[in-house]
Structures are given as structure tokens and as C-alpha cells.
C-alpha positions in Angstrom: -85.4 -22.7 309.1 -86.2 -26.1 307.7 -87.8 -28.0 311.0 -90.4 -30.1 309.4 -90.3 -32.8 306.8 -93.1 -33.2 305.2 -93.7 -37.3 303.8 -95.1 -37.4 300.2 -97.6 -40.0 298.7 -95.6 -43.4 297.7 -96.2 -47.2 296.7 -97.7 -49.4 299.6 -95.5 -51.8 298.5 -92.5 -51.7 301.1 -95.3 -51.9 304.0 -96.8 -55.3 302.2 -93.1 -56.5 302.1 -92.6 -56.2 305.6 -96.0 -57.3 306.7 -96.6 -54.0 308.6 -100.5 -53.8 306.9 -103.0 -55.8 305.4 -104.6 -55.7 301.9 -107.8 -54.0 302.6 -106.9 -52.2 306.5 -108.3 -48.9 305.8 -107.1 -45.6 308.2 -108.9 -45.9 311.8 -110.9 -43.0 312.6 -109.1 -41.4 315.9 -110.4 -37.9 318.2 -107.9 -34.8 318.3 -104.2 -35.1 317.4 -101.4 -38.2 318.4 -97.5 -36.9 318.7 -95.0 -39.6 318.5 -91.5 -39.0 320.0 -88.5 -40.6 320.2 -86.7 -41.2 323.4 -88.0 -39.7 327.0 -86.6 -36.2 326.3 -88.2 -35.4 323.0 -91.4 -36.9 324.9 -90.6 -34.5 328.1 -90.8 -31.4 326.0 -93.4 -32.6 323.4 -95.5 -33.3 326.8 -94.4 -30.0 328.3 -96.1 -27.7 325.5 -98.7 -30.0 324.3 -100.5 -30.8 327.6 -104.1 -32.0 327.3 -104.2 -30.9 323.8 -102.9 -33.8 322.2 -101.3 -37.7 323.0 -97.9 -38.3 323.9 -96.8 -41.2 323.1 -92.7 -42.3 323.2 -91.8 -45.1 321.5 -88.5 -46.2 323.3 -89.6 -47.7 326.7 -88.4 -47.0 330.7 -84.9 -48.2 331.0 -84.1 -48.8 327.4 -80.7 -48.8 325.8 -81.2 -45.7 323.9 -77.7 -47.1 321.9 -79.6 -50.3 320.7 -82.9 -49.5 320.8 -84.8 -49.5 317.3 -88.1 -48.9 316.5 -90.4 -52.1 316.1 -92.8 -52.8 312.8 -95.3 -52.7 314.9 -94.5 -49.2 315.9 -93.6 -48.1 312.7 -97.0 -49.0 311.5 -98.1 -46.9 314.2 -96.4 -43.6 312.9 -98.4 -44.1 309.6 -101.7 -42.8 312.0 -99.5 -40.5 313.9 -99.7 -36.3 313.0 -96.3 -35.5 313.9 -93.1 -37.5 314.9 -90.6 -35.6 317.0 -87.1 -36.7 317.4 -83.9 -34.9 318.5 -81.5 -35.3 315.2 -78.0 -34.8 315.4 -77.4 -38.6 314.9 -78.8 -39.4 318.1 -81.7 -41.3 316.2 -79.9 -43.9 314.4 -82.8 -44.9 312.9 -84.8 -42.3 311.6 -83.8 -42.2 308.2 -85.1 -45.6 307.6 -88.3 -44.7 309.2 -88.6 -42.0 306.9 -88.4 -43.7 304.2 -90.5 -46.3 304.5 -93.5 -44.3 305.9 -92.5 -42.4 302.7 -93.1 -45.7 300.8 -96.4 -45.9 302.7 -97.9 -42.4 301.6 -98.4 -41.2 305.2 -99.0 -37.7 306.2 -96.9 -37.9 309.3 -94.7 -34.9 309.5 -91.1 -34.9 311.3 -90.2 -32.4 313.5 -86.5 -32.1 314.3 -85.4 -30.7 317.4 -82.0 -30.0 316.9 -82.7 -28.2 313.6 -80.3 -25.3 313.3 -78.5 -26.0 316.9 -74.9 -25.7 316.5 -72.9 -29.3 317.4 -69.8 -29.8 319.0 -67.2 -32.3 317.5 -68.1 -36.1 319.1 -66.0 -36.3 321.7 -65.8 -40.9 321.6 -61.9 -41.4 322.1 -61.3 -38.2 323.2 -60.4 -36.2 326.4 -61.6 -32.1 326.4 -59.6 -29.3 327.7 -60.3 -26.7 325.3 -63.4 -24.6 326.6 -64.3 -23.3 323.0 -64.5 -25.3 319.8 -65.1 -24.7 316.2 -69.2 -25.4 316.0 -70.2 -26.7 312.6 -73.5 -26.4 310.9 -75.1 -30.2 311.0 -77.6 -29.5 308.3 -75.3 -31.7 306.0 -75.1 -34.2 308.4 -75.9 -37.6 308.0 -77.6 -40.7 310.4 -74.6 -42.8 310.3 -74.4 -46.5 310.8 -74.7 -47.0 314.4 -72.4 -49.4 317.1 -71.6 -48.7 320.6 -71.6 -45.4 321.0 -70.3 -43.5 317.9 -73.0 -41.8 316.8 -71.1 -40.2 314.5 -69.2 -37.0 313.5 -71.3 -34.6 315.9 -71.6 -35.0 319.9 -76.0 -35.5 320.0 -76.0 -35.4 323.6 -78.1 -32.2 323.4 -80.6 -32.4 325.8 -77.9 -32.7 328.9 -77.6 -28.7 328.3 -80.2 -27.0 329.7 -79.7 -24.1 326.9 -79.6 -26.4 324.1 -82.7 -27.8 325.6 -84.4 -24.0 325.5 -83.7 -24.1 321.6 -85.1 -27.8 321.2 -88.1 -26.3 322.9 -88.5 -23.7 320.6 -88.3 -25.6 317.4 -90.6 -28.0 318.8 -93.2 -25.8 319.4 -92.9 -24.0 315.8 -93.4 -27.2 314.6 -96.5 -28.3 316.6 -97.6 -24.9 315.6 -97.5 -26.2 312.0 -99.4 -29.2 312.6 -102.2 -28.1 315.4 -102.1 -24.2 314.8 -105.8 -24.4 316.3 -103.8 -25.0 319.8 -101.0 -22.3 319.5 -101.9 -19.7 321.9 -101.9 -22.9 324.9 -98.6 -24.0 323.5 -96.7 -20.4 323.5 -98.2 -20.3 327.0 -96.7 -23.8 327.8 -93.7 -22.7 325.9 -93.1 -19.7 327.8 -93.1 -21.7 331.4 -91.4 -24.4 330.3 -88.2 -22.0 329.1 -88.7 -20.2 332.2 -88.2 -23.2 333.8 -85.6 -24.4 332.4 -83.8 -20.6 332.8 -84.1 -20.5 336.2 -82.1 -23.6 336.3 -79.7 -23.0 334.2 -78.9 -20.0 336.5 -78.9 -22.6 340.0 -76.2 -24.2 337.9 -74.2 -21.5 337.0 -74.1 -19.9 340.5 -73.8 -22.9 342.4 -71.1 -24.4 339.7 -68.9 -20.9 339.7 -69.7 -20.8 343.5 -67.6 -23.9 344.1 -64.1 -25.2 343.0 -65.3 -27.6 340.3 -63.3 -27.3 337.4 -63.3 -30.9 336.1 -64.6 -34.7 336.3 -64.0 -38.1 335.1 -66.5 -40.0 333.6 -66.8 -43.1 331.7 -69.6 -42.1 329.4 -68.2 -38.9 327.6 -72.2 -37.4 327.5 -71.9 -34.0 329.1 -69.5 -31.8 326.7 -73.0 -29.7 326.1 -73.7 -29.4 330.0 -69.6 -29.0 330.6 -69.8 -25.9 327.9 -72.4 -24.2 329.3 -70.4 -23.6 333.0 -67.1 -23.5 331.8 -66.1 -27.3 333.3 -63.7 -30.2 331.7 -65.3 -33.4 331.1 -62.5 -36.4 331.1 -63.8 -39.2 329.5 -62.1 -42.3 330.8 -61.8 -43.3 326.9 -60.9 -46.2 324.5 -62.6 -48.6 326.6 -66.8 -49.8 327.4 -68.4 -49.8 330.1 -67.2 -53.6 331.2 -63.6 -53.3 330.0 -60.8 -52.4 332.2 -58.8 -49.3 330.9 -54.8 -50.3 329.8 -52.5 -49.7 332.1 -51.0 -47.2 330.5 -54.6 -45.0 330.2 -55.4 -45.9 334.2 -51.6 -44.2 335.1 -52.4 -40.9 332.9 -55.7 -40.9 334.3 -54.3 -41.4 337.7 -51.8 -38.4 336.8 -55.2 -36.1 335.7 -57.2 -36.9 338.6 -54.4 -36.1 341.0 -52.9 -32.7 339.3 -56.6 -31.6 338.7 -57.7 -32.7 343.0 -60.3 -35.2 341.5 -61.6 -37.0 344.3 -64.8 -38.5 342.5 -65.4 -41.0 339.7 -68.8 -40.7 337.8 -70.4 -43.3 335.7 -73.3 -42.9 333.5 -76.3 -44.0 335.7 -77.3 -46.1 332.9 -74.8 -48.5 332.6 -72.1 -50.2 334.4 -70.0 -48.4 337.4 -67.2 -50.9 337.0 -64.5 -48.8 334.9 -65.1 -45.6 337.1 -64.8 -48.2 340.1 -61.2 -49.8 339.1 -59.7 -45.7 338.4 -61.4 -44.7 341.7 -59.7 -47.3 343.9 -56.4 -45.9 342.3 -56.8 -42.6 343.6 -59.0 -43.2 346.8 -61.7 -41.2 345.1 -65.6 -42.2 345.8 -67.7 -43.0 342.7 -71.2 -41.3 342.3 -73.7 -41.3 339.2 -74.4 -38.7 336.5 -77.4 -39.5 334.2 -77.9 -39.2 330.5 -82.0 -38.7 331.4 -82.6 -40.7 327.6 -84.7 -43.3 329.1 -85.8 -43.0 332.9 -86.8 -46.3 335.3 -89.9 -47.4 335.2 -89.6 -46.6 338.8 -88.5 -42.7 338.4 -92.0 -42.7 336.0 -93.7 -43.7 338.4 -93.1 -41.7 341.3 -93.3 -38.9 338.7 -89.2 -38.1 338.8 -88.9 -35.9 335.5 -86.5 -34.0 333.9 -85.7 -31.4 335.6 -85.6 -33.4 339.0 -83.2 -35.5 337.0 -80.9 -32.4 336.2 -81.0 -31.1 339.8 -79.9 -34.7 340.8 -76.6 -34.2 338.1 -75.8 -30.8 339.6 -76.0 -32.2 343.1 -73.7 -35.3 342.3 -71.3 -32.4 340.4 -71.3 -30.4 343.6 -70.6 -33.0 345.6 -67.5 -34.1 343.5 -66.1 -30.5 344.3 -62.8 -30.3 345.6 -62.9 -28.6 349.6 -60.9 -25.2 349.4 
């Protein structure tokens, strides 16, 4: 299984182009091992089996736009020092390509570590509504980090880590690649390993009992990011689709959304916690349905940080709000 790139020696000259170092900086000396990741939940499972051992540090800050946000020079230069770079794949890093590259161009030792190496991907589902429960899941190894805009991320859905199971595998190739890179410290991280799947099992399980337990069998959200999660307990994400997050829907999309939401007893509206509420809003007031928040968990509040709200606080908050939407018997 092919989870780590390693970056050959190159020419320094793409660096001196872009002013990232200069003529004469030689490699700081630095104590133990520093992980780079890419957004909060490559940084939440890097943190997980890494511990003390090593720094964590994530480059895309609290609250960021995870479908804008781009890696800085300044950080880029910083990956040149860095012994490992973790990022999910599955086009959810625009960017990483070019980062390659250049630290290519630079000669650094960094080595990438890609989470989602080997996971099977479902189709993107941008534009789309889902009601099959089963789809064809292709291979991504071919894949390519496509132009980015909005939020086509291109052919594959890379909302991986909103599935607690696909999160169990990211974890695994994580922690073969750490292994790699700091096999000194691979006894503490098959013992973080172990208690963070355990974790993330027990869970999974709180989900699937409480989901099957109740009469959810679908939801309407604006932000189609939960096909992975909607998979894994055999729910229908409806995507409110063909429209942002500050756009009206047509007229003719709010009436067949209207028509769902009725046939299926919707009586709740999510919106991705991250953005706007103001679509969900406008199809809620058509049906007399409340309007509650599911989160995407790429790139928690400075304030959830800080009052140490985490990942898996962040899911239990999710299957709360999706037990809440539940219709009453």
C-alpha cells in the first residue's frame, strides 16, 4: 500500500523564485520530530497517536474556509524543516500537489503521508440528491487534485472524516506512516492507535443503535458533506442542490424539495455549521420545519479549541442534532 511519498533532492531554484529562502539560510537545528497536517482532522488524529512524542502543528487556522484556504509561503517554507506532512487526499487538499512539487524543487526530506490512501470513494455528490444506499466505489489511486472553486472538489466525495469508519482506516494509515518516519516511537503509537479506534468504535455503535432506534430515514441539508456518515447507518442525505449557501433555491427546486420533505415527514432543515443558514431557512419556512446545524468538524472555533471541544464531542453533537430531526412515531 503506497501511503508515503517520499520527496527527492531538486534545484533550490523555485524556492529563490518565490522568495521563500535566502542565499546562505542553512537548516536550523531542532529537538525530536515536527508533524505538519493539513486541516483540524488530519491534526486530531496525527495528535491522537503522536501524543508527547512529537509536534503537531496544523497549518489551516480555527474557523477557516477549508474551501479557500491555501497554504502561505511562509508555511510552505516551513514544511521544508518538517519530517512528515499528513493530509487527507481524496481531493480534499486542493493544494497539495503544488506543495509537493515545489518542496520537491527544494530537495527537502519531508515525507507525505496520505490518509485516505487505499479508502474506497463515493461518487461527489455536488448537484446531486442520494437515494440509492449502495454505490459503485472506485479505486481513487488514479485520481487527481483538480482545480478547485466552490465546492467541487472533484470527481470523488472527500468528506471522509464525517464517517467515523472511514476515520478508523485514516487512522490506521496514519499510524503506518508515522511508523515509517519515527519507528523509535511505535510501540506508544500502536498503543494510542488502539484507544483511539476503540474510541471511535464505541461510537460508531452509539450511532448505529440510537440512529436504527429512531425513525430517521432522511435529511435536508444545504452542504451535501455527510454521504460517508449517511452510508454508514443506512440514512438519505438530500442536498438542497444547484445553489450556495447565500442564493435562494428556483422555484421550481424549493416546490420538489417541499414535495421530499413532506412525503419523507422532514420536519427539520440542517445547514452546515460553517456557513450560512439562510437557504435551509427559506425551505424550512415552506414546510414549518425548525432549522438546526450539522458540522463538517474541518476547521473548529477558536472558541470550541479553547474550551477543548474535539472531535468526537463534535460528532456526538451531529448525532444529537440527527436525533432530534427524527420524525415522532
Amino acid at each position: 500500500m503506497k501511503i508515503i511519498k517520499k520527496i527527492g533532492a531538486a534545484a533550490l531554484a523555485t524556492f529563490m523564485t518565490l522568495g521563500l529562502m535566502s542565499c546562505g539560510q542553512q537548516p536550523k537545528e531542532k529537538d525530536g520530530m515536527t508533524f505538519y497536517t493539513s486541516f483540524y482532522p488530519m491534526y486530531y488524529f496525527t495528535k491522537t497517536l503522536v501524543g508527547d512524542k512529537a509536534e503537531v502543528i496544523n497549518l489551516m487556522p480555527p474557523g477557516a474556509d477549508s474551501h479557500d484556504f491555501e497554504p502561505s509561503a511562509d508555511q510552505i517554507r516551513k514544511l521544508v524543516d518538517a519530517d512528515a506532512f499528513i493530509y487527507q487526499g481524496a481531493g480534499m487538499e486542493f493544494w497539495v500537489d503544488k506543495v509537493e512539487d515545489t518542496l520537491e524543487k527544494e530537495g527537502a526530506k519531508t515525507k507525505f503521508i496520505e490518509a485516505a490512501d487505499d479508502i474506497e470513494l463515493l461518487p461527489a455528490g455536488a448537484h446531486h440528491h442520494h437515494d440509492e444506499e449502495d454505490h459503485d466505489d472506485d479505486d481513487h489511486e488514479d485520481h487527481d487534485h483538480e482545480g478547485h472553486e466552490g465546492h467541487d472538489h472533484g470527481q470523488y466525495d472527500p468528506h471522509l472524516w464525517l464517517s467515523l469508519r472511514k476515520s478508523s482506516q485514516m487512522l490506521d494509515n496514519i499510524y503506518e506512516g508515522l511508523v515509517e518516519v519515527d519507528g523509535k516511537n511505535q510501540a506508544s503509537y500502536k498503543e494510542n492507535l488502539d484507544k483511539a479506534k476503540t474510541d471511535l468504535d464505541k461510537l460508531d455503535r452509539e450511532f448505529a443503535e440510537k440512529i436504527q432506534a429512531s425513525n430517521l430515514k432522511y435529511f435536508i441539508i444545504n452542504h451535501e458533506a455527510f454521504q460517508y456518515m449517511a452510508q454508514d447507518y443506512g440514512l438519505t442525505q438530500i442536498g438542497i442542490s444547484g445553489v450556495g449557501t447565500e442564493q435562494d433555491p428556483s422555484p421550481a427546486l424549493l416546490g420538489q424539495l417541499v414535495d421530499r420533505a413532506k412525503e419523507n415527514n422532514i420536519n427539520t432543515i440542517f445547514y452546515d455549521a460553517s456557513g450560512s443558514d439562510k437557504v435551509s431557512q427559506v425551505l424550512a419556512k415552506e414546510i414549518g420545519a425548525k432549522v438546526l446545524p450539522l458540522t463538517t468538524i474541518h476547521a473548529p472555533s477558536k472558541e470550541d479549541m479553547d474550551k477543548g471541544i474535539d472531535y468526537l464531542e463534535l460528532m456526538r453533537q451531529n448525532l444529537s442534532n440527527l436525533l432530534e430531526s427524527a420524525p415522532h412515531s
